[in-house]
N, C-alpha and C positions, 0 to 999 in steps of 0.2 A: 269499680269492677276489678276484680283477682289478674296476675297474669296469668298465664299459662304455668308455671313454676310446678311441678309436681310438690304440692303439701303436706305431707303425711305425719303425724305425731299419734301419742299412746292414750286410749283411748281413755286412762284413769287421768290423765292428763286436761284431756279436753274435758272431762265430766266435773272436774274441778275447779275449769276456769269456767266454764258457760253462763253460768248465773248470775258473774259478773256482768255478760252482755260480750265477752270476749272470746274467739275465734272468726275463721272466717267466715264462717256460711251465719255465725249468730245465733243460735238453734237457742239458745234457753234450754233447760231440764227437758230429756230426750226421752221416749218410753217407744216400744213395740206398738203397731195395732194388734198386735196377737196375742192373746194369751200365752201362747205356748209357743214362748223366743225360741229362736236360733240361739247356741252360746255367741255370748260376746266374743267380738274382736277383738284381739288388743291394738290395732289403731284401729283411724278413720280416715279417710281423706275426704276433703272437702273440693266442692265445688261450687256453681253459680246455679247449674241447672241440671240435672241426671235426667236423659230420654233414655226409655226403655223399649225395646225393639230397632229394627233397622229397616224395615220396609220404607217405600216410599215416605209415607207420612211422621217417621222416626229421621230419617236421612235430612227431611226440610226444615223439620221441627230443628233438629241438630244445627243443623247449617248458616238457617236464620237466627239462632241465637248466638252460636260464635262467630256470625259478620258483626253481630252488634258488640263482639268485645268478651263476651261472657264464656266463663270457662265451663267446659261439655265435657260430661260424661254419656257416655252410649252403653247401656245393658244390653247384650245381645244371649239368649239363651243354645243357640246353635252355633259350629263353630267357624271362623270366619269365611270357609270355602262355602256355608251352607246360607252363608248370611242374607237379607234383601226378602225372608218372608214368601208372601203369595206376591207380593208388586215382582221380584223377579219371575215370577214364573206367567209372569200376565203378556199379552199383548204388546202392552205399555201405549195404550193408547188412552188420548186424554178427553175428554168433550167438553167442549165450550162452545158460547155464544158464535155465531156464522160472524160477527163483528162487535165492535162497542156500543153499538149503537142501541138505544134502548129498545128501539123494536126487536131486534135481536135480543137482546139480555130477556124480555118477556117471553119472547117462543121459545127459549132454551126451559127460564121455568115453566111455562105453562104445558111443554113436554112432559119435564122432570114430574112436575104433579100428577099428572093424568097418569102415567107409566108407573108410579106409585099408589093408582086409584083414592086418592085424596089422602091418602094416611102417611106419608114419608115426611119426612123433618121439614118443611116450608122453610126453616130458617137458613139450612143448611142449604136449600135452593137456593137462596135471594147470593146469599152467598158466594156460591160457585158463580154464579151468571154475574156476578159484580168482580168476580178478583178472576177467573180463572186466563183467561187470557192474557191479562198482566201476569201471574202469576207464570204462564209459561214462558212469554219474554223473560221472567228471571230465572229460571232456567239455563234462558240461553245466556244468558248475561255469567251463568256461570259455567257454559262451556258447553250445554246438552247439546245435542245436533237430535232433530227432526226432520220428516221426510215432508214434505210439500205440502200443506193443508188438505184435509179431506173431507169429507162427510160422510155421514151415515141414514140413508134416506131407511124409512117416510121421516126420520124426525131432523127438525127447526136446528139442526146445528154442526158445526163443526169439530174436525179433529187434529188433532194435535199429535204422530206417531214417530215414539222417540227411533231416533234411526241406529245399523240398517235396516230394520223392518219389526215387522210381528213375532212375539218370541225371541228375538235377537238384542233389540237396545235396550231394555231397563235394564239386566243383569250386569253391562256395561255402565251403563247410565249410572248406575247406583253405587257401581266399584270407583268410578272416577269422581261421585260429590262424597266418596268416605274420604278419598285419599284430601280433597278439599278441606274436608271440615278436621284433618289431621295434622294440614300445613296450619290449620288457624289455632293449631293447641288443642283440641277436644281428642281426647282418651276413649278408645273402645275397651270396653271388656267382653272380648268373646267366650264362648262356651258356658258363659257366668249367668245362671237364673236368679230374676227377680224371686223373693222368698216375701218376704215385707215390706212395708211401706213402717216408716218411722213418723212419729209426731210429737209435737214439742208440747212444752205445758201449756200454750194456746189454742191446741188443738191445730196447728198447721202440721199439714204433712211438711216433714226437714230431713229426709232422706229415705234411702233405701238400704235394704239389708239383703243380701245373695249371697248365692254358692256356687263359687268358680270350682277353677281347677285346684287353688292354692287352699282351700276351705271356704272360711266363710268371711266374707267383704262388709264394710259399710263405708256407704257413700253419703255425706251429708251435703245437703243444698238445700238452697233457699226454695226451688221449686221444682217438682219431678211432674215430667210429662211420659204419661202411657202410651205408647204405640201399639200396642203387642198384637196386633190382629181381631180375628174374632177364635170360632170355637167348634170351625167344621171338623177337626179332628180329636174331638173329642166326643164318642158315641153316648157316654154318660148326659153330656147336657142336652145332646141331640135327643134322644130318647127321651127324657126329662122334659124338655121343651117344644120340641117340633111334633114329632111321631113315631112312636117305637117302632116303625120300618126301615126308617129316614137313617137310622145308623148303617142298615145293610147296604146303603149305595156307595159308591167308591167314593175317595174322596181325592177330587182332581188337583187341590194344590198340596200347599204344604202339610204335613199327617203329624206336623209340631204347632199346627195353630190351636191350641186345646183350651183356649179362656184362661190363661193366666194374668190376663189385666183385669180382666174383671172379679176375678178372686182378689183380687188385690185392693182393688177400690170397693170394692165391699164390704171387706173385711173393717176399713173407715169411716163406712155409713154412705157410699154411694151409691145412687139407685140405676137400675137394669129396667132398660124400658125395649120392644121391640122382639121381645125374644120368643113369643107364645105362636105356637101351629107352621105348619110349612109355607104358610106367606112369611116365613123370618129367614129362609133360607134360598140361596141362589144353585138353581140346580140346571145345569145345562146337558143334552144329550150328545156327549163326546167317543172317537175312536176309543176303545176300554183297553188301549196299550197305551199311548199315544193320549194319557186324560189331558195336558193342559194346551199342548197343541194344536191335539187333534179335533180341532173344535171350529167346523163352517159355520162360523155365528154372521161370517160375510155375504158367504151365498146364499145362507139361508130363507134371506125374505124372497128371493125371487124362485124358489124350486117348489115340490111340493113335498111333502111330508107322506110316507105310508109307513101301517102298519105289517105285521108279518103277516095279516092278510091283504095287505095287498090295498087296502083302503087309507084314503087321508082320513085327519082325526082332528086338527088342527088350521087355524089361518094364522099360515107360516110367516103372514107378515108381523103377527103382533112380538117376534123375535123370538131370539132363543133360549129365554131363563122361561117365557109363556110355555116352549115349546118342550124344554127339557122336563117338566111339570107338569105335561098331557102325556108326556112315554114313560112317567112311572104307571098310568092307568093303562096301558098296552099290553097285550099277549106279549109274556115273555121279557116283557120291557125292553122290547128295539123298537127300531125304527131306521129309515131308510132316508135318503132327500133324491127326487129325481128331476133329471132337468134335461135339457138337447144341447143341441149346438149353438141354437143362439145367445142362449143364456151361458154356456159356458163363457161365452166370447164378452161378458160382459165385465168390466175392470175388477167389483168383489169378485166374483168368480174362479175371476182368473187369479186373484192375491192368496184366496181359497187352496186350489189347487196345487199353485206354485209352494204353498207350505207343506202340504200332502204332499208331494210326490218328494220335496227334501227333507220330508223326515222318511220316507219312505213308507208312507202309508199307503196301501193299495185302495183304489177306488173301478168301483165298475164300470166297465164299457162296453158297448153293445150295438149291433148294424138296425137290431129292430128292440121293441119294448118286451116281443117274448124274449127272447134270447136275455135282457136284461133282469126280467124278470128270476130267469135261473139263477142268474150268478146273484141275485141278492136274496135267493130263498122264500119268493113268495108265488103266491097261485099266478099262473100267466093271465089267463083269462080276468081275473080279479084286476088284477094290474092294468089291464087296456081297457076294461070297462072303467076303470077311476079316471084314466088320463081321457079318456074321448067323452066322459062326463065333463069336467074340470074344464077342458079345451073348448068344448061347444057351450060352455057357460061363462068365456072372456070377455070382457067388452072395455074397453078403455080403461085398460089397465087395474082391470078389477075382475070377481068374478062372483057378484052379489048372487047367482040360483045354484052357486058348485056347493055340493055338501061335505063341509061345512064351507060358508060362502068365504072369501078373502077380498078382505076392505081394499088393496095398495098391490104393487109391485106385483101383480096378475099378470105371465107370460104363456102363449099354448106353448105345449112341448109337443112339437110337432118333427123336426127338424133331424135327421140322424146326424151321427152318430151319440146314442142315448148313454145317458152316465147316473153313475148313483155314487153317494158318501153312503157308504151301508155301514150295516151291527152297532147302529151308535146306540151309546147306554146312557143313561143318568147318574153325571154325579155332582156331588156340593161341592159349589167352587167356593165360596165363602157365605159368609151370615149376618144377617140386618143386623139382631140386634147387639143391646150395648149400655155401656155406661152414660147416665145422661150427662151433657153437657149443655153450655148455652153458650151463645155466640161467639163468648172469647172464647172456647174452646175451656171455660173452667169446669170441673166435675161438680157434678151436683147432690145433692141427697134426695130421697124420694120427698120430698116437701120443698124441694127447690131453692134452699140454702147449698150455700157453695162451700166447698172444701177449700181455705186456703191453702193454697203452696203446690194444688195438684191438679193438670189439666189431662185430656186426651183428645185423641184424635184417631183417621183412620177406618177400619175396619170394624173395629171392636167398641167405637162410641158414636154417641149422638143419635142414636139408631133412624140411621138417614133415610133408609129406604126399605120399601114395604113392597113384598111379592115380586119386585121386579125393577129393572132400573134400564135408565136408557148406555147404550151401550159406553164405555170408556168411563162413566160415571163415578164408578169406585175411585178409579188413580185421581179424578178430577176431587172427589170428597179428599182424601186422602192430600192432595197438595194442596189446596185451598185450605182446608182444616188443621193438614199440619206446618203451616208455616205461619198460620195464627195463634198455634199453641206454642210456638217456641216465638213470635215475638211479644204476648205474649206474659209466658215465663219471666222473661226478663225485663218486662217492665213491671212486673211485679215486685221484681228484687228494688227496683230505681225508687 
């Protein structure tokens, strides 16, 4: 393995010695996968492994390969104040197994499945429920702090919320494993877009080719791992792929996640699986100032859901990507959550709340359910006929004759002072699908040969999950997946 050493020489230089078998990354005779190159560099620097992106699953990927020794390069296309992707703009909450125990590790997957309706990556389940809870002791092994185990009821599992809270610790979390994976020698290049992927006369990918601030870069390495997200901010694919509506919704994370890793391993011969109709995409019904905050996906299972008339439409237990996906069919596409005072007092709830009120999000309050009904814009009458339907059709915790019925987490809202999350709109917080991968985390071709030298992870591969996932799932795919692409990469190199 290389040291750290920044190595940079002339790139008529290295094209001259390669074919001897000398340099350090090894490349052999080096070509574009694209037709229509970038101009040459005149150097190249070489490294062990180039990860592109910086989100969670780029940060781990990174991390895990320079504990092991190996000299990292990090592509980041935004620039370092922007850095961290959609994982900074998440929750940062992780789901895993309730324990190691294998009945545990089965009701994590046998959740993961169902919440997928049988079509989500199974591999990338077995997966997660086998490494993810180790996976966050290593974390902490390098410094994370999280807040006290939690759960997420109705489903079989626990959580893992990097601290101090929702919205607050990954952007943290992810500043302090860059500065980690900086003390171990790996090099960022911020502002700098992947453009290419490079391949030798083997046909392995052997680096990358981008466009910084200084022009144009190339990074050669033995193995390049994709981070880059997926492709919610890109209305071309969306339309293209989901539904020429699907672009008009907002889009609640980052408006730089536009499928650039998938251009890119495409462009190689990797294959895109997951990407067809609005089950490929995650769409939650959020505050439409406030999209990545403002988002009660906590209280959610226990309120009720109305429309602008005034009626539920949804069984607010089955969560909130179900939920955010029944209020594009709504008048006007809002929607409401209403609840009392019991349910306020309930610990989501209250996590709920406490994030509303410091971001300053207003939420409705009210002595009666008419008066509620005003400030959230719906018929009053409508409103007290839904909730005294819904209430006299509870029964242990369920409310199997309310139209529409609710399987779980069934409370009457009986109780003043009445509250609502009102004007929540629908928007893609991120997108299934992706480049395929198999369990190392290596890129695949639509026939299930593997690309050497090129893995992914994250967002934008493996296409994990179908129509909806259980919650904290993504950062869970995301760390699992990418701390198996970066070790790896580097055993690749070995």
């Amino acid at each position: 393995m290389t040291d750290s050493t920044k190595n940079t020489f002339s790139r008529r230089s290295m094209l001259a010695t390669l074919g001897a078998g000398a340099g350090l990354a090894g490349l052999g005779a080096v070509t574009s996968a694209k037709a229509a190159d970038l101009p040459s560099p005149e150097t190249v620097e070489t490294f062990d492994v180039v990860v592109i992106g910086t989100g969670l699953a780029g940060t781990v990927a990174a991390l895990e390969a320079a504990s092991s020794g190996a000299k990292v390069a990090i592509v980041e296309k935004a620039p370092e104040n922007r850095a961290g992707g959609n994982s900074a703009f998440s929750a940062g909450i992780i789901a895993m197994p309730a324990s190691q125990s294998a009945g545990d590790q089965d009701a994590f997957l046998e959740d993961f499945v169902a919440k997928g309706k049988g079509r989500g990556n199974r591999t990338v389940y077995e997966l997660m429920a086998k490494a993810a809870r180790a996976d966050v002791d290593w974390l902490r092994s390098h410094g994370v702090e999280f807040l006290p185990e939690g759960t997420m009821p109705p489903y079989r599992i626990a959580t893992a919320t990097t601290a101090p809270g929702p919205y607050m610790g990954m952007p943290r979390t992810l500043a302090d494993l860059r500065k980690k994976i900086t003390g171990m020698g790996g090099r960022f290049f911020f502002d700098t877009k992947a453009k290419q992927l490079v391949i030798d006369g083997k046909g392995a990918v052997s680096g990358v080719r981008a466009v910084g601030p200084a022009g144009v870069v190339e990074l050669a390495a033995r193995s390049v791992v994709i981070t880059t997200g997926g492709y919610a901010g890109n209305p071309q694919i969306i339309a293209a792929y989901s539904d020429p509506n699907a672009e008009a919704m907002m889009v609640r994370g980052i408006g730089w996640a536009t499928g650039d890793g998938l251009v890119l391993a495409e462009e190689v011969g990797a294959g895109l699986r997951g990407m067809g109709g609005i089950m490929a995409l995650h769409i939650a019904a959020v505050d439409a100032v406030e999209t990545a905050a403002g988002n009660p996906f906590a209280a959610l299972p226990y309120c009720i859901s109305v429309n602008q008339e005034g009626k539920r439409f949804i069984d607010e237990s089955k969560g909130y990507v179900a939920h955010g996906k029944a209020v594009l069919a709504q008048p006007g596409q809002r929607a409401s959550l209403v609840f009392d005072q019991q349910i306020a007092e309930l610990p989501p709830s209250q996590t709920t709340m406490g994030t509303f009120r410091r971001l300053g999000i207003e939420m409705a309050e009210a002595a009666t359910l008419e008066e509620l009904a005003e400030k959230i814009g719906v018929p009053a009458d409508a409103l007290v006929a839904t909730v005294n339907e819904f209430n006299t059709s509870v029964e242990n915790g369920t409310a199997p004759k309310a139209s529409p019925p609710k399987a779980a987490l069934a409370g009457k809202i009986e109780t003043a002072p009445f509250y609502a999350f009102r004007s929540l709109a629908p928007g893609v917080t991120l997108t299934f699908g992706g480049i395929m991968i198999n369990e190392k985390a290596e890129v695949l071709e639509a026939d299930g040969r593997v690309i050497p030298g090129l893995y992914a992870a994250g967002e934008g591969a493996g296409h994990v999950f179908y129509d909806d996932y259980v919650g904290g799932g993504s950062l869970a795919n995301c760390l699992v997946m990418g701390r198996i692409a970066g070790r790896e990469a580097v055993a690749g190199i070995r």
